[in-house]
N, C-alpha and C positions, 0 to 999 in steps of 0.2 A: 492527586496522583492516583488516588484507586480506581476514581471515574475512568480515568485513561486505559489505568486497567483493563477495565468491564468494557471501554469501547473497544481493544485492542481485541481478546477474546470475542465480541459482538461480530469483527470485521472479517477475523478468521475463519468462523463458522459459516458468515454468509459466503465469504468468497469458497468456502470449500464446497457450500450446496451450489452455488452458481456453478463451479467446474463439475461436477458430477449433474448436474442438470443440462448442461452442454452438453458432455457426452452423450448422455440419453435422448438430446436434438437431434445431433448429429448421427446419430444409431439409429436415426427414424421416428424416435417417440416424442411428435411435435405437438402431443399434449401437453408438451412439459413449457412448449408459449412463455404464458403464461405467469407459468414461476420465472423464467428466467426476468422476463421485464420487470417481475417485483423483486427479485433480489438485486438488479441492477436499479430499481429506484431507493428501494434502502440502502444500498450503499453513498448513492446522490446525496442522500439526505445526511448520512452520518459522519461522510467525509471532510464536508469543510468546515461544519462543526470541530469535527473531532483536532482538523490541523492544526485553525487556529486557537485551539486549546494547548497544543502543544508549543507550537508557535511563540505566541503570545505569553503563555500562563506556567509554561515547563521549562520551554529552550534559555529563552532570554536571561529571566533570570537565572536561573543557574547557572550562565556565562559567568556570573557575579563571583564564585567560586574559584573561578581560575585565573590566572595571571594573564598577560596578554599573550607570551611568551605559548603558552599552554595553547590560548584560544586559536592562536595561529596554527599550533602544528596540529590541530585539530581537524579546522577548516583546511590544511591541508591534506591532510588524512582522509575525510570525506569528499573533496573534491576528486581525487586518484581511485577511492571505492566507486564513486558514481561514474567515474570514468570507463573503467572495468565493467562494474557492472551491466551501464548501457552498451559496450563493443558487445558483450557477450550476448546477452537478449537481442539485438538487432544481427549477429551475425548468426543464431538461432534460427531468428524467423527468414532471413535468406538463405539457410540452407535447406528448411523447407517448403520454401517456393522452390527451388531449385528441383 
């Protein structure tokens, strides 16, 4: 669980230098190259490590915890948040193409 921690924090970090390194692309300052493509391979590299750690080694069993009853209204709960969440991120990015 801690590791997941320290990756969780690792992935924060990176993704906050990637968006402010973007920026700074985007602003013109295309020395910033460079960084960008290393913070988008460290993230390559951390990420499906890091899933199937939770995946596998977090999620699962600690289903073990709950009734089925539980796991259900659960998996329903995150299915309705992913629902949401993806309407809004994609109706985001059409309204700025628009």
């Amino acid at each position: 669980m801690a590791e997941l921690i320290v990756e969780h924090a690792m992935a924060r970090r990176t993704v906050n230098a990637l968006e402010n390194a973007k920026k700074e692309y985007v602003s013109g300052k295309t020395d910033v190259r460079n960084e960008v493509l290393d913070l988008l391979n460290a993230l390559t590299i951390l990420y499906p490590t890091h899933i199937e750690k939770e995946d596998k080694h977090f999620f699962y069993p600690s289903m073990e915890y709950f009734s089925g009853i539980e796991q259900n209204e659960m998996m329903l709960n995150f299915v309705a948040f992913n629902q949401e969440f993806t309407d809004k991120m994609y109706k985001q990015i059409i309204r700025a193409i628009k």
